[in-house]
C-alpha positions as CSV (number, residue, x, y, z in Angstrom):
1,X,23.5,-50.5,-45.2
2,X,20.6,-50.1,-47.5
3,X,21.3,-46.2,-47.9
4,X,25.0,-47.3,-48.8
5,X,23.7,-49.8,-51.8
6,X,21.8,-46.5,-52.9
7,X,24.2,-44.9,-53.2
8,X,26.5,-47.1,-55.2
9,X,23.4,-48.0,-57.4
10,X,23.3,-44.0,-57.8
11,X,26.7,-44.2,-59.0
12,X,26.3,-46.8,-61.4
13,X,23.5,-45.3,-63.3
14,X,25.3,-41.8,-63.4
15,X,28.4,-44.0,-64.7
16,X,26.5,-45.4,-67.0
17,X,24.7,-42.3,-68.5
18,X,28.2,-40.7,-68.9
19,X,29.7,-43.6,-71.0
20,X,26.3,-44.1,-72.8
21,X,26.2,-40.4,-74.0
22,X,30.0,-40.9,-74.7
23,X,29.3,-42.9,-77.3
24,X,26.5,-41.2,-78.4
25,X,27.1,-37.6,-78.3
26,X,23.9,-36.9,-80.6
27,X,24.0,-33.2,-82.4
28,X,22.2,-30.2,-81.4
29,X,21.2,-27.4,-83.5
30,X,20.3,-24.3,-82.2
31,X,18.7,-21.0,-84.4
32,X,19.5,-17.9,-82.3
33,X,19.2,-14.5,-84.2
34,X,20.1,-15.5,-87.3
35,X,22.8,-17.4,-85.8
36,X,22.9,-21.5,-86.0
37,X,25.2,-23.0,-83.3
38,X,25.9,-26.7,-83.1
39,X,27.0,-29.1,-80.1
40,X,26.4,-32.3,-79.1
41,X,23.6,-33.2,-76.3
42,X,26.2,-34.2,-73.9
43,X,28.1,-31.1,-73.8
44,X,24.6,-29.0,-73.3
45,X,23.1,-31.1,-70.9
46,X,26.8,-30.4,-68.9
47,X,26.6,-26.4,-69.4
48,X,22.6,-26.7,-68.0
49,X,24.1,-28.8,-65.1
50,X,26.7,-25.9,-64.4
51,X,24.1,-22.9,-64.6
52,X,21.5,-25.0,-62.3
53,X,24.7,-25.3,-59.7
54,X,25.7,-22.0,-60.0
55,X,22.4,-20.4,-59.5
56,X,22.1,-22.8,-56.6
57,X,25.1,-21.2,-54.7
58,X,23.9,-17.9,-55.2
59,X,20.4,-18.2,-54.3
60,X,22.4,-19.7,-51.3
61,X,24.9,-17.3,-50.8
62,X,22.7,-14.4,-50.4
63,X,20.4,-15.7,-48.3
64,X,23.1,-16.7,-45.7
65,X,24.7,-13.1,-46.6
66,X,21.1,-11.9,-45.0
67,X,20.5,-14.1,-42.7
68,X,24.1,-14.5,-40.8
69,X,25.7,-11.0,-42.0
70,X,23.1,-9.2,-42.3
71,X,23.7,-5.5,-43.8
72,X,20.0,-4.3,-45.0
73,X,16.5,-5.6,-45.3
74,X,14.3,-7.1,-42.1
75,X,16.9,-9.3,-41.0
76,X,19.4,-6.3,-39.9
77,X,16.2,-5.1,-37.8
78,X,15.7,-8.6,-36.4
79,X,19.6,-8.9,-34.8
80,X,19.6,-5.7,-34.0
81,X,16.6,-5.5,-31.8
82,X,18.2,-9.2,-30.4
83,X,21.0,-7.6,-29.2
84,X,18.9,-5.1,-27.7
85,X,16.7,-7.1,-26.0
86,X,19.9,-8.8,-24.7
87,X,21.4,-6.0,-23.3
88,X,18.0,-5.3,-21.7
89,X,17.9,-8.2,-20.1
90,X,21.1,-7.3,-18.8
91,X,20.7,-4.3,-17.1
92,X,17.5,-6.2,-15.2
93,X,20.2,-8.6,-14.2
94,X,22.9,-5.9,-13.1
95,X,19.9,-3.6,-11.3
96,X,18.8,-6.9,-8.8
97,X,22.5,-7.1,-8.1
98,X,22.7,-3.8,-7.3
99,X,25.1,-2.6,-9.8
100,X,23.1,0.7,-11.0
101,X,25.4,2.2,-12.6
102,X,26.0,-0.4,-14.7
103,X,22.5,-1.2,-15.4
104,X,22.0,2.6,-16.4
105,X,24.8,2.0,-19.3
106,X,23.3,-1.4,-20.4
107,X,19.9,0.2,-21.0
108,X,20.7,3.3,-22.4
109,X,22.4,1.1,-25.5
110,X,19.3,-1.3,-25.4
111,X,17.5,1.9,-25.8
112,X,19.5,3.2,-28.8
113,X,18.9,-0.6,-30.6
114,X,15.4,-1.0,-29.4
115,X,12.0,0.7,-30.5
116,X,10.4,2.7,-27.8
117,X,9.7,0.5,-25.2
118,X,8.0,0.8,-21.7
119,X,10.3,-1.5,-19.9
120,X,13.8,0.7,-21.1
121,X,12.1,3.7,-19.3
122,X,11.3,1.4,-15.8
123,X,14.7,0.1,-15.4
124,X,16.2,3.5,-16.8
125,X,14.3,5.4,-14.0
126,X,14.5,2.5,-11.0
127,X,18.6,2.8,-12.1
128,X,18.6,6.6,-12.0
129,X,16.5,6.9,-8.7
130,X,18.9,4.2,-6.3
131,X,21.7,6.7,-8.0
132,X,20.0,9.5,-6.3
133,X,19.3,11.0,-9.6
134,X,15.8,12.1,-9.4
135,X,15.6,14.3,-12.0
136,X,16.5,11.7,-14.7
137,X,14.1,9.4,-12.7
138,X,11.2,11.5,-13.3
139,X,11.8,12.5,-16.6
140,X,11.7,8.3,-17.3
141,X,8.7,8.1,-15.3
142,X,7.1,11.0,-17.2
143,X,7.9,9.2,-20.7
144,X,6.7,5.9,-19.3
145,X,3.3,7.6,-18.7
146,X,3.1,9.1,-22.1
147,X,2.9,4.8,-23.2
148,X,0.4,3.0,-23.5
149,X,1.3,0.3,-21.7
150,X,3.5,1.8,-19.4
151,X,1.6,4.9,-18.3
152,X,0.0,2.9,-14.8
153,X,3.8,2.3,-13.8
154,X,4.5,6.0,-14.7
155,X,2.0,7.7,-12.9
156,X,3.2,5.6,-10.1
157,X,6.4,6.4,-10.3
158,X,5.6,10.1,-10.6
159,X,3.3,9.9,-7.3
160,X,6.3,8.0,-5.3
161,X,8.4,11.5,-6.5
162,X,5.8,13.9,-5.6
163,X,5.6,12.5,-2.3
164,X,8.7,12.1,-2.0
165,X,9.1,15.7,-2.1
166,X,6.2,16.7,-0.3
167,X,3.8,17.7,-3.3
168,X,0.8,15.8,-1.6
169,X,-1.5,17.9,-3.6
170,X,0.3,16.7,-6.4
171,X,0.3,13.5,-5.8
172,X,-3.4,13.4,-4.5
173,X,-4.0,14.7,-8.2
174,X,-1.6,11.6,-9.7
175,X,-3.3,9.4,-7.9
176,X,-7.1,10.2,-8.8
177,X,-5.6,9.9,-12.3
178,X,-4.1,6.9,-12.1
179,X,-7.9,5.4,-10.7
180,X,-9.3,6.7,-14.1
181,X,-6.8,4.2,-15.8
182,X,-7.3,1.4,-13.8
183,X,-10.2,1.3,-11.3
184,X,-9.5,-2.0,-9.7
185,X,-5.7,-1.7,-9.1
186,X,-4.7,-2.8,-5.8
187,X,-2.4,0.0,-4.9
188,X,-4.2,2.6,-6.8
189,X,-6.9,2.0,-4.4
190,X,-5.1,2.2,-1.6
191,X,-2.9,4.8,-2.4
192,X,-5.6,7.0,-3.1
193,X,-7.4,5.9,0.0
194,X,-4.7,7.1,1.6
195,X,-3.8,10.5,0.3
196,X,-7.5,11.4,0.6
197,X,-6.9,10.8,4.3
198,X,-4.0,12.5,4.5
199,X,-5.8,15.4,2.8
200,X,-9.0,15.2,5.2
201,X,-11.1,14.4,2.5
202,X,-13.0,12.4,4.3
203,X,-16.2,11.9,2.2
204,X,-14.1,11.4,-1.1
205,X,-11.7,8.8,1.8
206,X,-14.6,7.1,2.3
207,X,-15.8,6.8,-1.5
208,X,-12.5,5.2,-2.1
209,X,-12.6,3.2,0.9
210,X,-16.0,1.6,0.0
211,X,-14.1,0.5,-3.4
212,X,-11.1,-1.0,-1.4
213,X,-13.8,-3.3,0.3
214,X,-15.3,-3.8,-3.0
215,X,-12.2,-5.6,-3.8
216,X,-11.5,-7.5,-1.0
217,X,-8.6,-5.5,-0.6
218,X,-9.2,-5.2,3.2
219,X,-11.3,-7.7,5.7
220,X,-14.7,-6.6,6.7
221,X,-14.0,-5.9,10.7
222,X,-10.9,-3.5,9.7
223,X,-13.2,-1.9,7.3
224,X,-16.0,-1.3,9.3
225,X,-13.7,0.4,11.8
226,X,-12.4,2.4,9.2
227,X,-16.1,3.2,8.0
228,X,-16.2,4.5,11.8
229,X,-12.7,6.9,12.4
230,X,-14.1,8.4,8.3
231,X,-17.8,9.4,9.9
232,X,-16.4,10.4,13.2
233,X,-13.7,12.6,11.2
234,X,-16.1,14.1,9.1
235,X,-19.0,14.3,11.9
236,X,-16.4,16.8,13.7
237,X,-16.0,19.2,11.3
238,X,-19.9,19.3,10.9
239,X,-19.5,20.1,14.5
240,X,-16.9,22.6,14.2
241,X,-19.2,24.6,11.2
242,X,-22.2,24.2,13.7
243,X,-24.1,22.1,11.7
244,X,-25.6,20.0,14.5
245,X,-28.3,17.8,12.3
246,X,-25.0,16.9,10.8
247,X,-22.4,16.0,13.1
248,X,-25.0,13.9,15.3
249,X,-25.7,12.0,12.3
250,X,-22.2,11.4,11.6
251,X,-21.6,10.0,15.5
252,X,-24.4,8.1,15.3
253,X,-23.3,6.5,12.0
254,X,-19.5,6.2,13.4
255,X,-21.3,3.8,16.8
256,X,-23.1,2.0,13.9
257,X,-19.7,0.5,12.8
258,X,-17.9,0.3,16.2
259,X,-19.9,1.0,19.3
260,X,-17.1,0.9,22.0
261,X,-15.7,4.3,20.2
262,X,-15.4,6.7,23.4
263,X,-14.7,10.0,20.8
264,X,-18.1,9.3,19.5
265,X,-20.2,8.7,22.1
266,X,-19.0,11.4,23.9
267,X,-19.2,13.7,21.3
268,X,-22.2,12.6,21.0
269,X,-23.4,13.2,24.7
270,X,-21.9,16.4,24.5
271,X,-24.1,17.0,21.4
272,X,-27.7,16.5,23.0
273,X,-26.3,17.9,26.6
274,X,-25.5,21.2,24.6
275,X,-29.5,21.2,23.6
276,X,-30.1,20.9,26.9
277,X,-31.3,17.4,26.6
278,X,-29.8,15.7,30.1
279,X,-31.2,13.0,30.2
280,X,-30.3,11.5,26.6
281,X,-27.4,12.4,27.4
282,X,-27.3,10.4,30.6
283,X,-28.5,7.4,28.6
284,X,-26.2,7.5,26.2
285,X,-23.6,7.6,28.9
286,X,-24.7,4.9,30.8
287,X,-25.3,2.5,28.3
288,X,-21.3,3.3,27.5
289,X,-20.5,2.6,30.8
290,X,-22.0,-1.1,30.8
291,X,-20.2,-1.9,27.4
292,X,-17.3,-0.9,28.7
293,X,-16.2,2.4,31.3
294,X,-13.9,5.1,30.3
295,X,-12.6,7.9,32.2
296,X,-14.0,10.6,29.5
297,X,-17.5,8.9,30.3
298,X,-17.0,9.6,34.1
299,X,-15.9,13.4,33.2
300,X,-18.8,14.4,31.2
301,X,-21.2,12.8,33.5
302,X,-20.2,14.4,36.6
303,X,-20.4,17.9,34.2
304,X,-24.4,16.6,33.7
305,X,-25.4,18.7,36.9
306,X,-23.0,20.9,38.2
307,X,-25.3,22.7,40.4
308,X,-26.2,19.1,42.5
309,X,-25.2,18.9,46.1
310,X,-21.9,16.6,47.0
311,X,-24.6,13.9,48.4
312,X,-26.7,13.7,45.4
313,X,-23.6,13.8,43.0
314,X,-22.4,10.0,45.1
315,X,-26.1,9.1,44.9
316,X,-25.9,9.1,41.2
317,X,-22.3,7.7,41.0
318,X,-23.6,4.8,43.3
319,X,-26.2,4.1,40.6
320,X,-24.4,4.7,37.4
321,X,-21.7,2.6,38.0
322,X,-24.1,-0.2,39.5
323,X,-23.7,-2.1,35.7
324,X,-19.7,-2.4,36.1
325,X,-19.4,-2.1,39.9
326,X,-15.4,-4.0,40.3
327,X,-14.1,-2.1,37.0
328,X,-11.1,0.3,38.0
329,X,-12.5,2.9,36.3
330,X,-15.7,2.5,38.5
331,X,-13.9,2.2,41.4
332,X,-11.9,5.6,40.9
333,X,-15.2,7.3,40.2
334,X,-16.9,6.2,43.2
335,X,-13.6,7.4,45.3
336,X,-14.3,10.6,43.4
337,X,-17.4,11.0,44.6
338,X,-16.5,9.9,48.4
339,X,-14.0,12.3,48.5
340,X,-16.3,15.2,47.5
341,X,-18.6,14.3,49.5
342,X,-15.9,14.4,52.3
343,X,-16.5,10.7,53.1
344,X,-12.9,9.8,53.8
345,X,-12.9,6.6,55.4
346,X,-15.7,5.4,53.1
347,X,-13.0,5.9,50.6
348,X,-10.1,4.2,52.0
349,X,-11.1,0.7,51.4
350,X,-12.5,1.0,48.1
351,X,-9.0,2.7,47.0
352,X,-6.9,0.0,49.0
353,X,-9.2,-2.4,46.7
354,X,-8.8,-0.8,43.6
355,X,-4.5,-0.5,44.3
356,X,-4.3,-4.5,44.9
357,X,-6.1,-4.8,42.0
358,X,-5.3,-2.4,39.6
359,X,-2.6,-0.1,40.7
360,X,-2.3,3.0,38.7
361,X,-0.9,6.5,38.8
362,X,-4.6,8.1,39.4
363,X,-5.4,5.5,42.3
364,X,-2.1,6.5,43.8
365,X,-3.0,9.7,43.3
366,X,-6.4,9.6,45.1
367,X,-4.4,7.8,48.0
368,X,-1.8,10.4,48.4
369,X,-4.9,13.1,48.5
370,X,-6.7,10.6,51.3
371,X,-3.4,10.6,53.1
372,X,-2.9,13.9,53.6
373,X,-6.6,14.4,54.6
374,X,-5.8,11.1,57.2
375,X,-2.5,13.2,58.6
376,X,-0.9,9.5,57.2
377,X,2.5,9.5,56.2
378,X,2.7,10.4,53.0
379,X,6.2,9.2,51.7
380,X,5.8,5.4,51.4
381,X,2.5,7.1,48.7
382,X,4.9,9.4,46.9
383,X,7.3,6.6,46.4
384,X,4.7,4.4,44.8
385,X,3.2,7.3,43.2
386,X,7.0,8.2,41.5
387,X,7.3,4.7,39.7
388,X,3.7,4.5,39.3
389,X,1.9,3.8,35.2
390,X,-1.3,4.9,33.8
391,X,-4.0,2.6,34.2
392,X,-4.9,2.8,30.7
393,X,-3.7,5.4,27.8
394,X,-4.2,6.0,24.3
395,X,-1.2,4.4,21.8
396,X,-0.4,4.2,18.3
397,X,-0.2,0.4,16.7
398,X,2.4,1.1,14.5
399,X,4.6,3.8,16.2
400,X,3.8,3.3,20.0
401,X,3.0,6.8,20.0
402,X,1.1,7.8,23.0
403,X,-1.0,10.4,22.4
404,X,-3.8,12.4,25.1
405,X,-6.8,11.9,23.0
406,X,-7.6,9.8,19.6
407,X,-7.0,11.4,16.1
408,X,-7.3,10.1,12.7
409,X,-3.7,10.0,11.8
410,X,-1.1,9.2,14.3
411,X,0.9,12.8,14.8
412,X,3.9,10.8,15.1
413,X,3.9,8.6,12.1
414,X,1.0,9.8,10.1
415,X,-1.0,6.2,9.9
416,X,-4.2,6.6,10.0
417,X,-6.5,4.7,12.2
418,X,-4.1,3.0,14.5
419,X,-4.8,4.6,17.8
420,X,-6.5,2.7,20.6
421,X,-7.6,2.4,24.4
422,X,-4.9,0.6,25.5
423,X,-5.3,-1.2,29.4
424,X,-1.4,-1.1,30.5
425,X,-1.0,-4.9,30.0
426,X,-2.2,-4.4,26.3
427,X,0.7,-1.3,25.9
428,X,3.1,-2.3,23.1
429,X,6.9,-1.4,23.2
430,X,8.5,0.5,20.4
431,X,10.0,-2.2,18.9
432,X,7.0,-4.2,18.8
433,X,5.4,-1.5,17.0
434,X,7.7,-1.3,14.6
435,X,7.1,-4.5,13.8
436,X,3.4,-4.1,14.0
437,X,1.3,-4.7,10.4
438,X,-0.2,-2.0,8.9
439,X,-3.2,-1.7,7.7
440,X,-3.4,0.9,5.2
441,X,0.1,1.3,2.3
442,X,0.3,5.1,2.3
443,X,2.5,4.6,-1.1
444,X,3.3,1.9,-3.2
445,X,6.9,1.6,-2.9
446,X,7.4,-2.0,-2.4
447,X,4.2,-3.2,-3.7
């Protein structure tokens, strides 16, 4: 109400003005170049009205000629670049649908409307690779590294391609470049971890593990036991050169981090039995034994003294297995030794023992041997011995692969460090495996 009463009082004065100067129109003299002009004030004060107006509308109309139609200056960049930016984010939007096609036409006009721009390359590449161009993809990847801000995602984009084609030299070489840029990067770390592995690098493997654990980027016991597989690695081929000082500091630093490795302590063993030192050899064996028996512990101890008579071989059995007495392994070398020492039915009982227990193919084995020694009938034995398991084996976390002896990476699936002692309870099936969690990202694909 009070804005309405304004506005009528507005009217009123204006009204008032107009008849006022009416009936005074006043003159006006004006001296321009020799010229005199007259008028009266009313008339100018209507022409300085108009020019104020006009100049009004087209301060107006150019700036909305700029603004909403705009044909040169900053504002023609400005709409461009938001209708690239829109397409942009609409070839994001077609790639998550899985449209790539589509998303490889929407970016290449953003591209054209946009300045350079890091995230044109990424979806341009991501597009061209689920098309199955690969060529276009690493050409994309190889102009997002030349950014600055892009060049982490293009080196990783140009290591996924490199492996993908089997350049691991190549990609060993993206990746140690990629750690220049970014030292702390989660999957650089790990990626480079992994290639040196793949590579057997194992002192520069271990240099980048020590900076995965730096990070936190694995938990100390998995760590440790990869400290462990790195030194034994690298302690064999100190072995293999002959450099002895070497490769039994290397086992010994290997049962630093994980003292129930068999590889190493046997290795080990084999180490100071080779300098003729037996009895180290014997205590390094035994002390295994009590921490927990393996059958590679039993072979190289009965290798100790291969001259010894069959009595004096049982005599030492009898005392080395004297720490783990009821373990099967115990149990099949002390039927071992019985047998050589031609103590038959000595042997029976411990064997029918050990197969309640902890059936297995080599306790069937033994029992098939004893039965043919007993004139027993031996086909009820073969039959058991047919459908018969190992007691214990060597398998692959993450494949199931069940190799004869421990490697650094599983021949099957290439992991690294994922091969245990497995008791045949503990065995995992394929498909658990495949389900298994794995340590170590070889690549950063879907990180």
């Amino acid at each position: 109400m009070t804005r309405l009463f304004l506005w009528f009082g507005a009217m009123l004065i204006a009204a008032y003005g107009a008849a006022w100067f009416t009936n005074n129109p006043g003159v006006v003299t004006i001296d321009f170049q020799g010229a005199r002009y007259y008028t009266d004030f009313a008339r100018l004060a209507l022409i300085v009205g108009a020019l104020a107006l006009t100049t009004g509308l087209l301060v107006w109309l150019i700036g909305w000629l700029k603004r909403d139609m705009p044909l040169v200056g900053s504002n023609q960049i400005i709409k461009r670049q938001a209708r690239g930016i829109k397409m942009l984010n609409q070839s994001l939007v077609a790639l998550s649908a899985g449209d790539h096609k589509l998303a490889g036409r929407l970016v290449g006009q953003a591209e054209v409307l946009l300045p350079p721009q890091p995230m044109v390359h990424l979806i341009a590449a991501e597009a061209a690779q689920r098309g199955g161009d690969h060529a276009a993809a690493a050409k994309r990847y190889k102009a997002l590294e030349q950014t600055e801000d892009g060049r982490l995602l293009g080196l990783r984009g140009l290591l996924a391609e490199a492996r993908r084609t089997g350049r691991e030299s190549e990609a060993l070489r993206l990746a140690r470049t990629a750690f220049g840029e970014n030292r702390k990067s989660p999957w650089v770390l790990k990626t480079l971890f992994a290639l040196e592995v793949a590579a057997g690098n194992w002192t520069e493997a271990n240099g980048a593990l020590s900076k995965v654990l730096k990070e936190g980027l694995l938990d100390a016991d998995t760590g440790k036991r990869h400290q462990a597989a790195l030194a034994y690695a690298e302690a064999t081929e100190e072995n293999l050169k002959g450099n002895r000082a070497a490769a039994r500091k290397g086992f010994k630093k290997t049962l630093s981090h994980r003292p129930e490795f068999s590889p190493a302590t046997v290795a080990l063993a084999r180490l100071e039995l080779a300098d003729n030192h037996k009895k180290k050899a014997e205590k390094i064996l035994t002390a295994a034994w009590q921490q927990g028996p393996h059958p590679s512990y039993a072979k190289l101890f009965k290798e100790l003294d291969l001259s010894e008579s069959k009595a004096d071989w049982l005599k030492r059995v009898r005392a080395f297995i004297t720490t783990r007495p009821e373990h099967p392994e115990s149990l099949l070398l002390l039927t071992d030794a019985l047998m050589d020492a031609t103590e038959y039915e000595a042997a029976k009982p411990v064997l029918d023992k050990l197969i309640k227990d902890a059936p297995s193919r080599e306790a069937w084995q033994y029992r098939l041997a004893l039965a043919h020694v007993l004139k027993e009938d031996p086909d009820p034995i073969e039959a058991a011995l047919h459908y018969a398991e190992d007691g214990a084996l060597w398998q692959c976390n993450d494949c199931g692969h069940k190799p004869h002896g421990w490697s650094p990476l599983c021949a099957n699936c290439d992991a690294f460090d994922t091969t245990d002692w497995k008791q045949k309870g503990d065995l995992i099936t394929p498909a658990k495996a495949f389900d298994a969690d794995t340590t170590i990202a070889l690549i950063a694909d879907t990180e």
